[in-house]
C-alpha positions as CSV (number, residue, x, y, z in Angstrom):
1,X,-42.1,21.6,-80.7
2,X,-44.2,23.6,-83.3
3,X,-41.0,24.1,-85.4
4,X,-40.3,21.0,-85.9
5,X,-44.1,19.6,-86.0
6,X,-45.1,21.9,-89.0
7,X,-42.4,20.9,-91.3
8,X,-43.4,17.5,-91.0
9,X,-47.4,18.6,-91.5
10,X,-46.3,20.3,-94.4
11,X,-44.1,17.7,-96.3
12,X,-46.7,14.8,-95.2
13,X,-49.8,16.6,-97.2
14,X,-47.7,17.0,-100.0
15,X,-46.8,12.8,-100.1
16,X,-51.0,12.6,-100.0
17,X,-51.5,14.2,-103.0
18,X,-49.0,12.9,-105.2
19,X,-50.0,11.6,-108.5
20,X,-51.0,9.1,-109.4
21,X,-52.0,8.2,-106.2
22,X,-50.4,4.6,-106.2
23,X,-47.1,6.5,-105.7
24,X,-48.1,8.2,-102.3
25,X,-49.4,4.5,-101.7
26,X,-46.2,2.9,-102.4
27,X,-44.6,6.1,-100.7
28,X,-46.1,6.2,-98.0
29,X,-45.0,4.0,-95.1
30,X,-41.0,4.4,-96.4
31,X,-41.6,8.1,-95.8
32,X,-43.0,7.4,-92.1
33,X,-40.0,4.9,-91.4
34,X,-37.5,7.4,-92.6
35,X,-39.5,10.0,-90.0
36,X,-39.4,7.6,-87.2
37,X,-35.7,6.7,-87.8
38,X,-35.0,10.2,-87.5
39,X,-36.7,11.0,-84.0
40,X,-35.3,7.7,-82.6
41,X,-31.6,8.5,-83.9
42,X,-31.1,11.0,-81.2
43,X,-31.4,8.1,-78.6
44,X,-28.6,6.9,-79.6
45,X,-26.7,10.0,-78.1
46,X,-27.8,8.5,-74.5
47,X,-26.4,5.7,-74.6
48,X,-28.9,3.0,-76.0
49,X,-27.7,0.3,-78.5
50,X,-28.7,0.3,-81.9
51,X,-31.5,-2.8,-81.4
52,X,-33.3,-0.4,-78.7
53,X,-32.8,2.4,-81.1
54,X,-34.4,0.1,-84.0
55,X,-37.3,-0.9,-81.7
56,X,-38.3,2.8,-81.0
57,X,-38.0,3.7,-84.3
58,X,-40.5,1.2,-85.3
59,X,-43.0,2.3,-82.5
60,X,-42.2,6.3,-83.3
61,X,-42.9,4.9,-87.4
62,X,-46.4,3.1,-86.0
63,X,-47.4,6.0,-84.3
64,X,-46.7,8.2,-87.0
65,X,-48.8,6.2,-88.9
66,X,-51.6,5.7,-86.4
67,X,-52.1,9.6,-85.9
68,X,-51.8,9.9,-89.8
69,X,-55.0,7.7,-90.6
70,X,-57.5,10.2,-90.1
71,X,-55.9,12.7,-92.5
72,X,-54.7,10.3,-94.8
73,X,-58.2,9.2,-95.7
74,X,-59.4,12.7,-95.5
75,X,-57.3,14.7,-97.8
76,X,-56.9,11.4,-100.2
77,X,-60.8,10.0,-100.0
78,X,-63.1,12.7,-98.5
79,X,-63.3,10.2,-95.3
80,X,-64.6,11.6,-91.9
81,X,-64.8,7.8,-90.5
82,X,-61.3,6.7,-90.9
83,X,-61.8,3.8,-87.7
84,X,-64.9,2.4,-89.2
85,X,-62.8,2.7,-92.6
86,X,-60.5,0.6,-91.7
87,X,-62.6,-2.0,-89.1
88,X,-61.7,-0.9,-85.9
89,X,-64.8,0.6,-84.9
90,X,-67.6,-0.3,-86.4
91,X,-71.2,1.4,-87.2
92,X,-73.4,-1.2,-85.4
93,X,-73.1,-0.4,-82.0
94,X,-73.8,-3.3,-81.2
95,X,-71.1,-5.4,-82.4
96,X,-69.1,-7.8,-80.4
97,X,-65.0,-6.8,-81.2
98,X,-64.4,-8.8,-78.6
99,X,-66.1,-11.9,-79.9
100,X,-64.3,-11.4,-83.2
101,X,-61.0,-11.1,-81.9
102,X,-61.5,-14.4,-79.6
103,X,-62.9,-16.6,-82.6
104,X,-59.5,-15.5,-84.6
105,X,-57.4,-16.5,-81.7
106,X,-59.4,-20.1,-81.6
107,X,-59.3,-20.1,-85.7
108,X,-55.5,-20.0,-84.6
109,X,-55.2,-22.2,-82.2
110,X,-56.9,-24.9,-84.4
111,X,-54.9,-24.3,-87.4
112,X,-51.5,-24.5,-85.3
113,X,-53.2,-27.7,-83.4
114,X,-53.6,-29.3,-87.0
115,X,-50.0,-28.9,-87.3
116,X,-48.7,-29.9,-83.9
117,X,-50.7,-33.0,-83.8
118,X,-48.7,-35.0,-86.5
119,X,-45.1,-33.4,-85.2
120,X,-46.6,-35.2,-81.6
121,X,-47.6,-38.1,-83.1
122,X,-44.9,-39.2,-85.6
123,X,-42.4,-38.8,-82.6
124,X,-40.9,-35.6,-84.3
125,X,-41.3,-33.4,-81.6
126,X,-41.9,-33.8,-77.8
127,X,-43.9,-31.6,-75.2
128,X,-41.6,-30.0,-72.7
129,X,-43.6,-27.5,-71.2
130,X,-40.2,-25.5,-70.2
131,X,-41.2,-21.5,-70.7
132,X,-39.6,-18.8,-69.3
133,X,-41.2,-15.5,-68.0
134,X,-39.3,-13.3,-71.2
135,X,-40.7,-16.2,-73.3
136,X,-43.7,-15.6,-72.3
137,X,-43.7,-12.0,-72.3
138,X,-42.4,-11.8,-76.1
139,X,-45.2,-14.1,-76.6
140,X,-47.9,-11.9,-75.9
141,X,-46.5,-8.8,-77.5
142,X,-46.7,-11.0,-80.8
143,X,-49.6,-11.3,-80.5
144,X,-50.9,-7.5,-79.2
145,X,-48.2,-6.2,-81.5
146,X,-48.1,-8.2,-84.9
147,X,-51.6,-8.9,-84.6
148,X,-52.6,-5.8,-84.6
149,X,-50.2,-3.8,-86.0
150,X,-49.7,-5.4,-89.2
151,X,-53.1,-6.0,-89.3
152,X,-54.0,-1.9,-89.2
153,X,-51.3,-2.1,-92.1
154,X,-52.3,-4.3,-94.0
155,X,-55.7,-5.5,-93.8
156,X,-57.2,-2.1,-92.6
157,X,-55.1,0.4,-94.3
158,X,-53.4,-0.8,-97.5
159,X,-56.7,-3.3,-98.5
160,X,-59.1,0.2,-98.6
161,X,-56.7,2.2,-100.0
162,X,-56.0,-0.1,-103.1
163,X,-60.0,-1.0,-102.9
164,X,-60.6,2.5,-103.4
165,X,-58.0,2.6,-107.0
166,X,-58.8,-0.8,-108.1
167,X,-61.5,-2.3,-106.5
168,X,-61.9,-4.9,-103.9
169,X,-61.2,-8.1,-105.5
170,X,-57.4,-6.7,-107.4
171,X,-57.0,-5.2,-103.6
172,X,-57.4,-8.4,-102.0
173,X,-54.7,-9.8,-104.4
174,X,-52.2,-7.0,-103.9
175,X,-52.4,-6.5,-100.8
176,X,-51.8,-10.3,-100.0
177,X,-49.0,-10.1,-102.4
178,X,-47.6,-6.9,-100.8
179,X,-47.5,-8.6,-97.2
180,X,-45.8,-12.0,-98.5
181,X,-42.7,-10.4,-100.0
182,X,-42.3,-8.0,-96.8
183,X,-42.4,-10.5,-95.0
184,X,-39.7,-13.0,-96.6
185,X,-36.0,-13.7,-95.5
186,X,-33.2,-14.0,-98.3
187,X,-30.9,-16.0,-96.5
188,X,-32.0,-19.4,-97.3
189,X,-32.8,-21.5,-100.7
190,X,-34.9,-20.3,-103.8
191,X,-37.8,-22.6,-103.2
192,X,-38.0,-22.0,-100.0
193,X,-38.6,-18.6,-100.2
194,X,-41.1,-18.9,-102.7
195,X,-42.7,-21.5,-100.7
196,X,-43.0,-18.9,-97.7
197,X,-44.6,-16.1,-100.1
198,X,-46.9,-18.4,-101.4
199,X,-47.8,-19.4,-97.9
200,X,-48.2,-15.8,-96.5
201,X,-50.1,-14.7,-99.8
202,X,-52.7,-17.4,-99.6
203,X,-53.0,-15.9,-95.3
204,X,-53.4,-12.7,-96.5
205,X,-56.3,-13.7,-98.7
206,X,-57.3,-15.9,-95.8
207,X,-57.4,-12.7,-93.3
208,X,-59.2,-10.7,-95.9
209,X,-62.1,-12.5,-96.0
210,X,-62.2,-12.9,-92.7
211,X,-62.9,-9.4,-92.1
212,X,-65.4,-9.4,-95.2
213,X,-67.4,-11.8,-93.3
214,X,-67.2,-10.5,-89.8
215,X,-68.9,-7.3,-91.3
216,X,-65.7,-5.1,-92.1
217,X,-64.7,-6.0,-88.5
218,X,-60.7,-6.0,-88.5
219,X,-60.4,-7.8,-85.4
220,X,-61.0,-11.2,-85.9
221,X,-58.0,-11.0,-88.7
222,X,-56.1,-9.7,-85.9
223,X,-57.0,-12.0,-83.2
224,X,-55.8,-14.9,-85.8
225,X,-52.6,-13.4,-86.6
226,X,-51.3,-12.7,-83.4
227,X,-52.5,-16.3,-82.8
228,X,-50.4,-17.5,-84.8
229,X,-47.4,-15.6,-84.6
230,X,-47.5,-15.6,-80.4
231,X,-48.5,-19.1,-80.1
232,X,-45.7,-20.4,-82.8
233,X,-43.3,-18.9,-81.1
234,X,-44.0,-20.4,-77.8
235,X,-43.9,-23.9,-79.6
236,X,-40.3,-22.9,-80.8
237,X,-39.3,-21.9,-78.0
238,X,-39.8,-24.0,-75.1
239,X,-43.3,-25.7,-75.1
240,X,-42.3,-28.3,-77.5
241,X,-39.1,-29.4,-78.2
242,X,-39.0,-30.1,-82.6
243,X,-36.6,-32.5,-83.6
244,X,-34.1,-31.5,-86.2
245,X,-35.4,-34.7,-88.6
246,X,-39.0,-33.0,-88.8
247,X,-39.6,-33.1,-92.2
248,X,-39.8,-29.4,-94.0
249,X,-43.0,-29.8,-95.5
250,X,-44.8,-30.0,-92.1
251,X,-43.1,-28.0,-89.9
252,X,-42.1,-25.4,-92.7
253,X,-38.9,-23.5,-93.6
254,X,-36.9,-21.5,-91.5
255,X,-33.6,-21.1,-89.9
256,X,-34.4,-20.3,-85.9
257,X,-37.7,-20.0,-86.1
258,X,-39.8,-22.1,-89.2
259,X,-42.6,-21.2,-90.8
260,X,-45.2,-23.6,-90.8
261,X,-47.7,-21.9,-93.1
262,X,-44.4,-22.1,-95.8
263,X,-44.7,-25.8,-95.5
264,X,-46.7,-28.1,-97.9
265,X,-49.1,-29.1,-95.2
266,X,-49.4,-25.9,-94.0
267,X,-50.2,-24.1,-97.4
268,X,-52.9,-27.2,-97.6
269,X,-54.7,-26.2,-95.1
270,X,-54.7,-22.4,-95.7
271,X,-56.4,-23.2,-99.3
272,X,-59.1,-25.5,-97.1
273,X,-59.6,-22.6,-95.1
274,X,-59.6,-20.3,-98.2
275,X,-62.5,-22.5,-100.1
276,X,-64.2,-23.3,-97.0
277,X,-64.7,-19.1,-95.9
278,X,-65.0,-18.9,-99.8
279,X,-68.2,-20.9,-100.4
280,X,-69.4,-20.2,-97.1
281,X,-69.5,-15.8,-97.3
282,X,-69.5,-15.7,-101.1
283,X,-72.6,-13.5,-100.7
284,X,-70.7,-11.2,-98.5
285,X,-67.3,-11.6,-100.1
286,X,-68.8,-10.5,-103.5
287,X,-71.2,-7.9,-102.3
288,X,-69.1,-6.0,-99.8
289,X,-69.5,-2.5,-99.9
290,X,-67.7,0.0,-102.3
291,X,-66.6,-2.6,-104.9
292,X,-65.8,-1.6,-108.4
């Protein structure tokens, strides 16, 4: 195992020091993809389709990345904390992840129930109830998975390694901006896509500041996005029945699946939620720790 272990030691130290250091940034999770790719192809040799295949390639590529965190901050940052780094432990032993992760997955639950409300009421959609055991089961790993996951990525990961280049506040930006066009689809119209970007970017600044204000906490951001991720795609896919006439701007665009935080409304309340965590943790928001 060592020989083929080392190799990949060797050439991952060498992507941590590139220069400048934005390149072994941008370089970074490509380089883990193309590593997970590569254990998973053997799979294929035994019989397993190529979506299996693509599935445990993404796990082997998380992995990768999960036991890289520790060195990554290490050798780049002088870091000896990397879980507290990035909001998963914290240094307060006292702190409630728990709590935080349940009062993201009520923020989400409101923000989707803000949205399902008018579908209800203006007759464009009607409750069925009708869910499946798979449904159910894709459900919640949204919302373990992509909560999580992504949010390790994103929020925990890419925010402190750009806030450690450029400082918190152009981190914030990027990293929002970084999420929304990895996120987007390029099989439907020009302003729809831009409409989803927009939507994601102004949840990534959302989730941000939610883990400014829950004291560098990561799991409330994660409790929130798996919310709404898991609890969406229950809605689409057998608790309520959407009518094809529901206008786009509530419901959002999309082909199988919409996206409702793409949709005027739903962008609406994202900046509500923006000002109102804003003005509320500005003192936190603009103090937080290692700015520059």
């Amino acid at each position: 195992m060592d020989y083929i272990l080392k190799p990949i030691e060797i050439v991952s130290k060498k992507v941590l020091i590139f220069r400048p250091r934005i390149l072994s940034t941008i370089l970074f999770i490509p380089f883990l993809y193309v590593l997970g790719w590569i254990l998973a192809k053997p799979l294929f040799f035994i019989g397993l389709g190529k979506e299996n295949i693509s599935l445990i390639g993404t796990i082997f590529t998380f992995s990768l990345f999960v036991i890289s965190i520790p060195k990554w901050f290490e050798i780049r940052w002088g870091f000896n904390n990397p879980w507290q780094i990035v909001g998963i432990k914290s240094i307060d032993k006292k702190e409630n992840r728990f709590f935080y992760l349940l009062k993201g997955f009520l923020y989400s639950i409101i923000l989707l129930s803000l949205i399902l409300i008018p579908i209800i009421n203006n007759q464009w959609g009607n409750w069925s109830g009708n869910l499946s055991s798979e449904t159910l089961l894709n459900s919640l790993l949204l919302i373990i998975g992509i909560g999580f996951a992504e949010e390790l990525v994103f929020r925990g990961w890419l925010l402190e390694e750009l806030k450690n280049q450029y400082g918190l506040k152009k981190a914030i930006v990027f990293q929002a901006l970084v999420f929304s066009i990895v996120h987007i689809g390029f099989d439907m119209p020009a302003w729809q896509m831009i409409s989803i970007i927009f939507g994601l970017f102004l949840l990534g600044i959302v989730l941000s500041i939610i883990r400014i204000k829950d004291q560098n906490s990561l799991w409330g951001c994660a409790g929130l996005h798996g919310g709404l991720v898991g609890i969406w795609f229950l809605i689409n896919n057998g608790l309520v029945e959407i009518s094809k006439d529901a206008p786009i701007w509530l419901i959002g665009p999309g082909n199988i699946n919409t996206n409702p935080l793409g949709g005027f409304y739903g962008i609406t309340l994202l900046i509500m939620m923006f000002f109102y965590n804003l003005f509320r943790y500005k003192n936190k928001i603009f103090n937080f720790n290692n700015d520059k």
